[in-house]
C-alpha positions in Angstrom: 263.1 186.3 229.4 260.4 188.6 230.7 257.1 188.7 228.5 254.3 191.1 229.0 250.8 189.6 227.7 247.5 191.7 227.8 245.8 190.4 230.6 242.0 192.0 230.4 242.3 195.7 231.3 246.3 195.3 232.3 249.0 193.1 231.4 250.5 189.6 233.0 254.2 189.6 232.6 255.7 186.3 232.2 259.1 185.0 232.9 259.8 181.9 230.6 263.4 180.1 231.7 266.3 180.4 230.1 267.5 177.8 227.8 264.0 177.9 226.5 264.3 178.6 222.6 261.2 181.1 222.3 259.3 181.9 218.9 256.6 184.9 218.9 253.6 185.0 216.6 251.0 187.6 215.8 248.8 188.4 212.7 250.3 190.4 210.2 249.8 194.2 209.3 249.1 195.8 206.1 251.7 197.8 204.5 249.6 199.5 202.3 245.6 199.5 203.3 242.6 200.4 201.4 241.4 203.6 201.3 238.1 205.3 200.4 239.2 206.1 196.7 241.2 202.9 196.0 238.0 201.3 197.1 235.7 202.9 194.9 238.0 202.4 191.6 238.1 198.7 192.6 234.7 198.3 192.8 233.9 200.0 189.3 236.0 197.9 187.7 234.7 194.7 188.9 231.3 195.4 187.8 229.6 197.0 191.0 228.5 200.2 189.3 227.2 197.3 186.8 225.2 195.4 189.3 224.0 198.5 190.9 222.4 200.5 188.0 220.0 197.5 187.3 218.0 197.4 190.6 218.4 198.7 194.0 219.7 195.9 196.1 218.9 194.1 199.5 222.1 195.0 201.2 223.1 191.9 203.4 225.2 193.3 206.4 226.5 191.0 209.5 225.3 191.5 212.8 227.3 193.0 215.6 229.4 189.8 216.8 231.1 190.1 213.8 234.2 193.0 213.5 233.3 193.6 209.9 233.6 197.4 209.1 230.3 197.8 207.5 229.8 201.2 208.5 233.0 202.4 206.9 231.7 200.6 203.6 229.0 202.0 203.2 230.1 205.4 203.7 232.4 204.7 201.0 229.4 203.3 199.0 228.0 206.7 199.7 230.6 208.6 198.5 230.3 206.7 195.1 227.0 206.0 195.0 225.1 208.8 196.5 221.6 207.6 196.2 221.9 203.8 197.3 221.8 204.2 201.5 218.6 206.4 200.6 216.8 203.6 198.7 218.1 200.0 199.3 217.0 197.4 201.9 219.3 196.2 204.7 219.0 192.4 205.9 221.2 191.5 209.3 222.2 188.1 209.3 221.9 187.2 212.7 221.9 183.4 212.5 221.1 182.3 215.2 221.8 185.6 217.6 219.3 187.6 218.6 218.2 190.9 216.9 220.5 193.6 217.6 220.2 196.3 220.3 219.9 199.6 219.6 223.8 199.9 220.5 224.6 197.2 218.4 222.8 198.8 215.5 224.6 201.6 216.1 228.2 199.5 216.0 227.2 198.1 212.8 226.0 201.4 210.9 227.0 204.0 212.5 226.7 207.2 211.2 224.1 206.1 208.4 222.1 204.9 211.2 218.7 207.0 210.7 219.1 207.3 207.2 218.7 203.3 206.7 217.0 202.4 209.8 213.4 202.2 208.2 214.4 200.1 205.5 216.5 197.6 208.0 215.3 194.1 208.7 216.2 191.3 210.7 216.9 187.7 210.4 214.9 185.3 212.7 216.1 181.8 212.3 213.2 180.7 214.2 210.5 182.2 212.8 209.4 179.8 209.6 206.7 182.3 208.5 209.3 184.7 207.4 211.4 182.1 205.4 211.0 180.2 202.5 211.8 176.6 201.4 214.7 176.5 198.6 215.0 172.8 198.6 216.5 169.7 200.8 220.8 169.5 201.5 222.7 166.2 201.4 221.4 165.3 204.2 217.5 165.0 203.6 217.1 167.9 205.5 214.8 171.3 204.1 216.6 174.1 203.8 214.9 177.7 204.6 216.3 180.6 203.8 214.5 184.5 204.6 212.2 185.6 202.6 213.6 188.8 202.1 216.8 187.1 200.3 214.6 184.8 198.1 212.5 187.4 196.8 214.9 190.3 196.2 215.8 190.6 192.6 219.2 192.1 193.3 220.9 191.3 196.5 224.6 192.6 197.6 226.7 190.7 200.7 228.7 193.1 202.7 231.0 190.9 204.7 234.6 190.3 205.9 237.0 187.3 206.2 239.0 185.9 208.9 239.9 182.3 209.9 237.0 180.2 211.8 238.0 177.5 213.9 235.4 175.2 212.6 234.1 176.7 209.3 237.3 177.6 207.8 237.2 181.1 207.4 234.4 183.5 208.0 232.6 185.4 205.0 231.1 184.5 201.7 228.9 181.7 202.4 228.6 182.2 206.2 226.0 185.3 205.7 223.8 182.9 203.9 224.6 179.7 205.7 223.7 180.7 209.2 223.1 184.0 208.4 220.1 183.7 207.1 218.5 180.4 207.5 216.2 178.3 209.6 217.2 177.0 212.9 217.1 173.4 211.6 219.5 173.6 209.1 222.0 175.7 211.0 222.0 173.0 213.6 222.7 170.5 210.9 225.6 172.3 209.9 226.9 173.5 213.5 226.4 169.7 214.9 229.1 168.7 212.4 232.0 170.4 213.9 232.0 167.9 216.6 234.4 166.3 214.1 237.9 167.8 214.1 238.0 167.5 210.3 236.1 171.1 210.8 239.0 173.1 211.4 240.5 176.7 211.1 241.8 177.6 207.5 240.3 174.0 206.2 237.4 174.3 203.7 238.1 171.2 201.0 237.4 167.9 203.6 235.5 170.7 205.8 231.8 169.1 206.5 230.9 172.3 207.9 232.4 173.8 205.8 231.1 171.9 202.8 227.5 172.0 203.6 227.8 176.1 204.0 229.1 176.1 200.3 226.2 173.9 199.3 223.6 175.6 200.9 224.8 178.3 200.0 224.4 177.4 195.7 220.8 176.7 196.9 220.0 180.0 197.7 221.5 181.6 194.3 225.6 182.8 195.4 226.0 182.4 191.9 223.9 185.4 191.3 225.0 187.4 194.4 227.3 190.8 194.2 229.8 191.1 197.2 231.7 193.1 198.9 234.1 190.7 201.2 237.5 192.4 203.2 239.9 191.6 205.0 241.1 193.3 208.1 244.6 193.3 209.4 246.0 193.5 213.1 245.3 197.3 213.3 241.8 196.7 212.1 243.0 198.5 209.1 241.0 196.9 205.8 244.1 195.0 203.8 242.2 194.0 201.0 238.7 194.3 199.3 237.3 192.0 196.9 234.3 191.7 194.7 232.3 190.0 192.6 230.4 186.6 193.0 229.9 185.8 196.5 231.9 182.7 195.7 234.9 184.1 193.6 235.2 187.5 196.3 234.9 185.0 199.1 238.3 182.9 197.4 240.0 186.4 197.0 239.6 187.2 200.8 240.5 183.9 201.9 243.7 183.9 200.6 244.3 187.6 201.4 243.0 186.6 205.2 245.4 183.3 205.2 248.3 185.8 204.4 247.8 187.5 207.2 246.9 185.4 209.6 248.2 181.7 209.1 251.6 181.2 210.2 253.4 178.3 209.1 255.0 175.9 212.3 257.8 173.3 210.8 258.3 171.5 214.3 255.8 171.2 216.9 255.9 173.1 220.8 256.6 171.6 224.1 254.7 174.6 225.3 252.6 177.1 223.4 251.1 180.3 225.5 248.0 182.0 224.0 247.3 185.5 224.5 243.3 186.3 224.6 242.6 189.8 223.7 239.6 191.3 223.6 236.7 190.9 222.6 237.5 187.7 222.8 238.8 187.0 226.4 235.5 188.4 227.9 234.3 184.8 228.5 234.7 181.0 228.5 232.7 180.3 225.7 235.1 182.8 223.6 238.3 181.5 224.6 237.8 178.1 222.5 239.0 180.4 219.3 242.6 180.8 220.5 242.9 176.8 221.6 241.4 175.6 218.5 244.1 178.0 216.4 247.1 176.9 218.1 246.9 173.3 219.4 248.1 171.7 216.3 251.4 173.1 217.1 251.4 171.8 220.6 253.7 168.3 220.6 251.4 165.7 221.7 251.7 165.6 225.6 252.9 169.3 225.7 250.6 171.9 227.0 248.5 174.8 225.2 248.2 177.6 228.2 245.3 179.6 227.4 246.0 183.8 229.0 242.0 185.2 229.3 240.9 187.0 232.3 237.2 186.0 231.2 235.9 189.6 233.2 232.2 188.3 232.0 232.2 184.9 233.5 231.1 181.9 232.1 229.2 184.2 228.3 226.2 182.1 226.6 225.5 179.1 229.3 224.2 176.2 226.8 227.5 174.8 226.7 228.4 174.9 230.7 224.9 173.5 231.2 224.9 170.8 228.7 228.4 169.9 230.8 226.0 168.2 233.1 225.1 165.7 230.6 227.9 165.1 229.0 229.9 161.6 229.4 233.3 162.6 229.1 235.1 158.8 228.8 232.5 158.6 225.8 233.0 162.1 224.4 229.5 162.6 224.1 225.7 163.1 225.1 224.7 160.5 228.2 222.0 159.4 226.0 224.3 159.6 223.1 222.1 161.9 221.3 223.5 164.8 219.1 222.6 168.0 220.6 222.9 171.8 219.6 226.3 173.4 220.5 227.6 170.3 221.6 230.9 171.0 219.7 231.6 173.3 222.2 232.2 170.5 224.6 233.4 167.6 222.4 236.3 169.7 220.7 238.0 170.7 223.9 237.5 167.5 225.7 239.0 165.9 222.2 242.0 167.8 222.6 242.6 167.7 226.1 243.5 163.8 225.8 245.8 164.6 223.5 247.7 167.5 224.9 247.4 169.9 228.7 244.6 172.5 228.2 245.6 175.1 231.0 243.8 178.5 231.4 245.2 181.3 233.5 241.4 183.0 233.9 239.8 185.2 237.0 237.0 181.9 236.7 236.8 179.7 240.2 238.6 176.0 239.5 235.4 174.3 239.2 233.9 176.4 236.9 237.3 175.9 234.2 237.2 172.5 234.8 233.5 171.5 234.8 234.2 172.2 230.9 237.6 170.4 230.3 240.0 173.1 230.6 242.7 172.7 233.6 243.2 175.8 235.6 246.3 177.3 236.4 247.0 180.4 239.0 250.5 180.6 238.2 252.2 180.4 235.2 255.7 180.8 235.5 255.6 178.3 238.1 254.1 176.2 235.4 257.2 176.6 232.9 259.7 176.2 235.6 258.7 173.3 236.7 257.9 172.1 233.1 262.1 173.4 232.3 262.6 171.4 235.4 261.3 168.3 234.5 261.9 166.0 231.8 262.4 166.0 228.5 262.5 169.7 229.6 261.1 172.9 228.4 263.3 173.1 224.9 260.7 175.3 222.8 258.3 177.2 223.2 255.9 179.6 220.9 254.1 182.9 222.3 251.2 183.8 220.3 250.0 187.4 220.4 246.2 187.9 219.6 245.6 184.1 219.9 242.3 184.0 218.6 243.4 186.0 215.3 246.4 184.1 214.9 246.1 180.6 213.1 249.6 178.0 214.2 249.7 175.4 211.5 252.1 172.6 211.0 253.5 172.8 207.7 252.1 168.9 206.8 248.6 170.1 207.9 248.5 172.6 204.8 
């Protein structure tokens, strides 16, 4: 059987042997997706027009790493709400990220670009003078959180939900918790999903997961309007929920587990992963589609990983803290906890459990140096696999790997 996977700007056919039984995944599509109108009556009756005519708001948008549509929503919020793009202030929650470029602005408003951009802000998690002290977490820690957001006396979340491989799902608490907080406390929270109990779809038992909820309470959620969709395959919006940042962000979740989460009753010998874009531009991005299918790789079986990686090695912390990283151990050399260590840790964690192959246009050394295997051939790779003992009996293809979430039906 001959399968074509995208393969950067082209396509990598694969021929998988026969007598291979051979399941296909990819995230599902909207029958029916929201539409301008549909959108507006929605939000009417779940108390937006409410919220709205008691203040202008601070509009929290994401920044540009994120695919949520916030241009289209807020020409929709235009269309119902005429005045609000003239008036209300816009926050990015960049987290940690930098502030966006002038064609990222663009990406995230589009159109309503010029008309907002005097009133549009940016989140600096390392600036302290621009944030304010709500309080300390669990974890004797103070907790900053911008300015902007403490202060406004209306605020309104624009955002979008889709599984996370170590928060759980993206959205709701996310645009507070990094979005806009201090440095400290996102490292707090980021250092945590070192532990695989930080895991796509998993929020209860999440401590990443967790700690976003609870700074999130800190900073008011309760009192937060939202506006939290969900985006199908096609990028078409499936659902769009409002309300509390808390109950919208539950709405979405399950709306974004419907499309995404697909339910595995017997584990994989092999399970290929196809990386599409953005995400197959580098190393650093390809994590995403190992972390949402290896828990439906049989233990000793192999996840192969399909990215061409066109940009290289992407944000270098990780390859560089590789030097100092004591891979028997599974940690620091000094055994200190260090920022973005989790992108290490996680892989390596995995990798003694089951192969972690990736078919890449990266040199060997550079794959390896952070605990991926390389492989140049594929179907080589299966034959000899089908070859072998116990044999290559089944075998999943995922399409859009790091969209689509493989979960064995005991992991639920």
């Amino acid at each position: 059987m001959k399968v074509d996977l995208t393969y950067g700007t082209g396509q990598l056919t694969v021929d998988i042997p026969s007598g291979t039984k051979v399941d296909f995944y990819e995230p599902g599509r909207s029958s029916n997706p929201v539409e301008s109108h549909g959108f507006l009556v929605q939000a009417r009756k779940e108390g937006l027009s409410d919220f709205l005519a008691e203040d202008t708001p601070l509009i929290i948008v994401n920044d540009a790493n994120r695919n949520t549509p916030t241009a289209r929503l807020l020409g929709w919020l235009k269309v119902g709400y005429p005045d609000l793009l003239e008036k209300a202030g816009f926050l990015v929650a960049c987290g940690t990220h930098a502030p966006p470029t002038e064609p990222q602005l663009q990406k995230i408003f589009g159109e309503h670009l010029e008309t907002v951009r005097p009133r549009v802000a940016f989140h600096d998690a390392r600036n302290q003078d621009s944030m304010t002290m709500i309080g300390e977490d669990r974890y004797g820690g103070s907790v900053y959180v911008d300015t902007l957001l403490h202060k406004a006396r209306r605020t309104l979340v624009l955002t979008s939900s889709e599984p996370h491989y170590f928060a759980g799902f993206t959205g709701g608490r996310k645009s507070i918790l990094p979005g806009l907080s201090d440095i400290a406390t996102i490292e707090r929270n980021h250092n945590m999903a070192n532990s695989l109990a930080a895991a796509p779809l998993k929020l209860k038992g999440n401590p990443v997961a967790e700690h976003m909820g609870e700074v999130a309470q800190m900073a008011g959620a309760h009192g937060i309007f939202s506006v939290q969709v969900v985006l199908d395959a096609a990028g078409e919006i499936a659902g769009a929920f409002f309300g509390p940042l808390d109950d919208a962000f539950a709405k979405a979740v399950d709306a974004a587990e419907g499309l995404y989460a697909k339910s595995v009753t017997e584990p994989y010998d092999v399970v290929l992963c196809e990386v599409r874009s953005p995400f197959d531009r580098s190393l650093y991005q390809v994590q995403k589609a190992l972390e949402n299918s290896q828990t439906a790789v049989a233990d000793g079986g192999a996840d192969i990983l399909v990215s061409a990686c066109s940009e290289g090695i992407g944000p270098d912390r990780f390859f560089k803290l590789a030097d100092e990283w004591d891979r028997e151990k599974n940690e620091h050399q000094e055994g200190k906890t260090v920022f973005g260590s989790h992108k290490l840790s996680r892989v390596n964690g995995i990798s003694r459990r089951i192969e972690v192959l990736l078919h890449s246009g990266l040199p060997d050394e550079t794959v390896r140096k952070v605990f991926y295997e390389p492989m140049a051939d594929v179907d080589k790779f299966l034959k000899q696999k089908a070859n072998g003992r116990p044999g290559l009996r089944r075998m999943a293809v995922v399409h859009d790997a790091s969209n689509t979430v493989l979960t064995m039906a005991t992991n639920k």
